[in-house]
N, C-alpha and C positions, 0 to 999 in steps of 0.2 A: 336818215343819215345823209342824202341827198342836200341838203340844207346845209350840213355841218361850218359849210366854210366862211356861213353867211353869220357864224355866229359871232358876238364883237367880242374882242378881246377882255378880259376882266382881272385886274390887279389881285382884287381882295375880294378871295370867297369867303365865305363862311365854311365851318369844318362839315358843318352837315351837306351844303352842297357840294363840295367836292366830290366825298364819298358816294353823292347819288350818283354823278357825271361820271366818273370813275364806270363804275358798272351801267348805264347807260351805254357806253362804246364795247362793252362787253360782247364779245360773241354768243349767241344765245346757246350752243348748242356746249356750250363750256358751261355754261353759266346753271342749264340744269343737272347737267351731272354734278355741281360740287351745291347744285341748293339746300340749305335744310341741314347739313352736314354740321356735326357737332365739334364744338371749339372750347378748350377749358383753359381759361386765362385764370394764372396764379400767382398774385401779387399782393400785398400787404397795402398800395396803395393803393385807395380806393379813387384817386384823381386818375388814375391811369389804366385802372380798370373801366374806369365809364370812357373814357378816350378811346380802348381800344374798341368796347363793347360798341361805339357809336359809327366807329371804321366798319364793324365786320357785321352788325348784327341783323344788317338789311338783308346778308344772302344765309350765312351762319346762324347754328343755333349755339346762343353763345353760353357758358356755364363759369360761374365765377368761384375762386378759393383764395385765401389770405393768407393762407402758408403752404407750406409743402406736405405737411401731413393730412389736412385738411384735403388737398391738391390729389397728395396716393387715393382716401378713402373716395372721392369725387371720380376722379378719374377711375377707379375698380368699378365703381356703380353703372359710368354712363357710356363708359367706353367711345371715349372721344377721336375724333379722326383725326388732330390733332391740339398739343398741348403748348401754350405762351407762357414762359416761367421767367420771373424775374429770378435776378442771382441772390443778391441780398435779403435776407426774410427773416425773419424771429419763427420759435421752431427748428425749423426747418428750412435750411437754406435749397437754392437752386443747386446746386452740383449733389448735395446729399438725394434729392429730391428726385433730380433726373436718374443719379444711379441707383436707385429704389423702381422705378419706370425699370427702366432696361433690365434690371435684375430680376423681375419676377415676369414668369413667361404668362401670366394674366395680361400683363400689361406694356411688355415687352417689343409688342408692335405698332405701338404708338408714336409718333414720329413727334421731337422734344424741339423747340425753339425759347434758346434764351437769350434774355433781352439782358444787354449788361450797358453800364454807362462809359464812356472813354476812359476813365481813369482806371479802369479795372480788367483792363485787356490781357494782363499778365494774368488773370483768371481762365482764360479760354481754354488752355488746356488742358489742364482739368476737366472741363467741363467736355471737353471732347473726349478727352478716357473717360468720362463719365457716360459717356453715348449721346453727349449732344448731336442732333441733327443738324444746326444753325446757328449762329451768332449773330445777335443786331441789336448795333448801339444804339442808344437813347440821345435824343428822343426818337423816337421809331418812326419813319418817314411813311405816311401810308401804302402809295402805290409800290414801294418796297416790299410790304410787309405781308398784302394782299400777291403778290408775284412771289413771293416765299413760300407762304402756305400751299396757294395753285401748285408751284413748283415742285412740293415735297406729293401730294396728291397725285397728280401726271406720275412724278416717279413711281409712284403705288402701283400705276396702271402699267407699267414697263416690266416691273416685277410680274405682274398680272400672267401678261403673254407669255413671257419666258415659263414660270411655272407650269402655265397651260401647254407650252409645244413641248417643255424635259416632264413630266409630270412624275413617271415610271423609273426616268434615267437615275443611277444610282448617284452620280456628283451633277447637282444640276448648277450649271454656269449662273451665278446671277450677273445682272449688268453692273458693269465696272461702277458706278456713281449711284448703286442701289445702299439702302442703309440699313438693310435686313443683319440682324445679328445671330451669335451661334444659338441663341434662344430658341429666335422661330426658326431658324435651319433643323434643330435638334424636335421642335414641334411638328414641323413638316417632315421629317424623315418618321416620327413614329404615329402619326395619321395616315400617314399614307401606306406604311409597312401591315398595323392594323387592319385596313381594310382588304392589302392585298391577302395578307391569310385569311379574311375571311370572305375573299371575293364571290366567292358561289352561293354565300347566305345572303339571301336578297331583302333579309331583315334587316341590315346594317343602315339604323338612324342616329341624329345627334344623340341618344339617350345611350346609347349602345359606345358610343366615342368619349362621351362625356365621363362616362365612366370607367372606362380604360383609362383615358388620359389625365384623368382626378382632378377633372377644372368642372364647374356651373356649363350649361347649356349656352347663355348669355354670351358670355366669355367664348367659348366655344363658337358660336356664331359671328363674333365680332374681329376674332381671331383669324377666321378660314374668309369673312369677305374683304378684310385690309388686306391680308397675304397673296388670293386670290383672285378675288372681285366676285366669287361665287358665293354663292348658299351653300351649306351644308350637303344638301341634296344634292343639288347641281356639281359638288365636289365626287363624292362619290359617284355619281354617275359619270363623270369622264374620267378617274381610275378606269374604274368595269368597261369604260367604252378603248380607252388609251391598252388596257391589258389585253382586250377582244383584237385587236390589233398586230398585236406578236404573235395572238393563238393560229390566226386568217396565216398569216404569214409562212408558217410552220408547215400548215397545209394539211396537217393531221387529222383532226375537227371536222364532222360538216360545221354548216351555220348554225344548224337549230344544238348541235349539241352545242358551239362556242357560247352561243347567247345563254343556254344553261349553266355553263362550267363561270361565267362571269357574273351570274347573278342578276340573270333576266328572266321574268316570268314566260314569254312568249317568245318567238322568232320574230313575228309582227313589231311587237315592241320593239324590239332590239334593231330592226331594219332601219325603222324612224326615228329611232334617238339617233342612229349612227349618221342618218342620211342628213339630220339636223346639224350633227357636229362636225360631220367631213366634208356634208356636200353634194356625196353619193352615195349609192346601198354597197353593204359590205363587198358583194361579188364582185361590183364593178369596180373597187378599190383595189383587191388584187389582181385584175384582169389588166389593170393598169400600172400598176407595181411591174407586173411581171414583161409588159410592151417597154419600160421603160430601161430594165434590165436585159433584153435580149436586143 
């Protein structure tokens, strides 16, 4: 980087070096959290599918469709991080396409960019009752397109937090510019209701969820780490640790019974998850609640 300045100015790239220099100036420590991440471009032209594919597919793993039906049954399979939809398609157009995405809670947290051309901007709205995330005209400017995606992604992680610090709370605030719909609100309200009734069975795994909530395991996993940023496990284990938290409080409980009534095998256990997630061992959490209340 040190060098950068000494580099000579150049009129006319080529599209493939661009896209390399582009991610070159990248921050590395952005650059692996969004590596590998799966992209489903769905367009009928295949000029513009190898275009994008040739923008994204150095960090992205990129997955291609030609209509929108083609696009649903692709996107239920690979559960993509996010989805690039052209408007106009045979089949299956872009706005039927996206509210078919939004409407079914499989696929429902998948964040939708559709690419439309200028002349069809009287389209947009629709396409945002339809649950568009994005609008971008054609032709699609790269470092636009590449700062959209990031863009939508980061917001995931914003969502991320907030569900982690309300997890318990019955109306959890999401962030004003988050694009979570009443889908996965109504998805997270009965995962997380599910495990609180059965927080003492310390059996509660995907297979035990999967099946209450009448979706694939798959689904289920790809679901809880868009929403969240967690695994399955890792979900349920900050319920049981966020619920162990109001029991401490309460003051009722010793530990070793909390860490039972929440669905911990041991008191050991339960010290060092909590100590993992808060910081500190339970005791000294409310020994410190209670310094900061008096």
């Amino acid at each position: 980087k040190s060098n950068q300045h000494l580099k000579p100015e150049r009129k006319v790239i080529s599209l493939e070096k661009t896209s390399l220099d582009f991610w070159e100036e990248f921050p590395i420590e952005k650059l692996i959290k969004i590596k590998g991440r799966k992209i489903l471009i769905v367009d009928d032209n295949r000029e513009l599918r190898n275009y994008l594919n040739l923008i994204l597919s150095g960090t992205f793993e990129i997955f291609e469709a030609e209509n929108g039906q083609e696009g649903l049954k692709t996107a239920l399979e690979i559960q993509p991080a996010a989805i690039l939809s052209d408007l106009v398609m045979p089949v299956m157009n872009g706005i039927e396409f996206c509210k078919a995405i939004k409407n079914s809670t499989a696929t429902s947290h998948i964040p939708v960019v559709l690419l439309t051309s200028a002349s069809q901007e009287e389209s947009q709205l629709p396409g945002y009752q339809a649950g568009a995330d994005v609008y971008l005209n054609k032709p699609v400017k790269k470092e636009l397109l590449i700062h959209v995606i990031l863009n939508l992604l980061q917001n995931q992680e914003k969502i991320h937090e907030r569900m982690r610090e309300s997890i318990l709370d019955k109306n959890i605030i999401y962030p004003e510019d988050s694009s979570i719909n009443k889908l996965d609100e109504e998805f997270l309200r009965k995962l997380i209701d599910f495990i609180e009734v059965n927080i003492s069975n310390t059996t509660i795994d995907a297979r035990s969820i999967s099946d209450e909530l009448g979706m694939s395991r798959s689904v289920l996993y790809s679901k809880i780490k868009t929403l969240t940023g967690q695994s399955v496990h890792e979900f349920i284990k900050s319920v049981r640790l966020k619920k162990s938290l109001k029991l401490l409080l309460e003051g009722k409980l010793t530990i070793s019974q909390i860490a039972l009534e929440v669905g911990f095998n041991s008191h050991s256990y339960f010290d060092k998850c909590f100590i993992k997630y808060y910081g500190v061992g339970p005791k000294e959490y409310v020994n410190n609640k209670k310094k900061k209340i008096a």
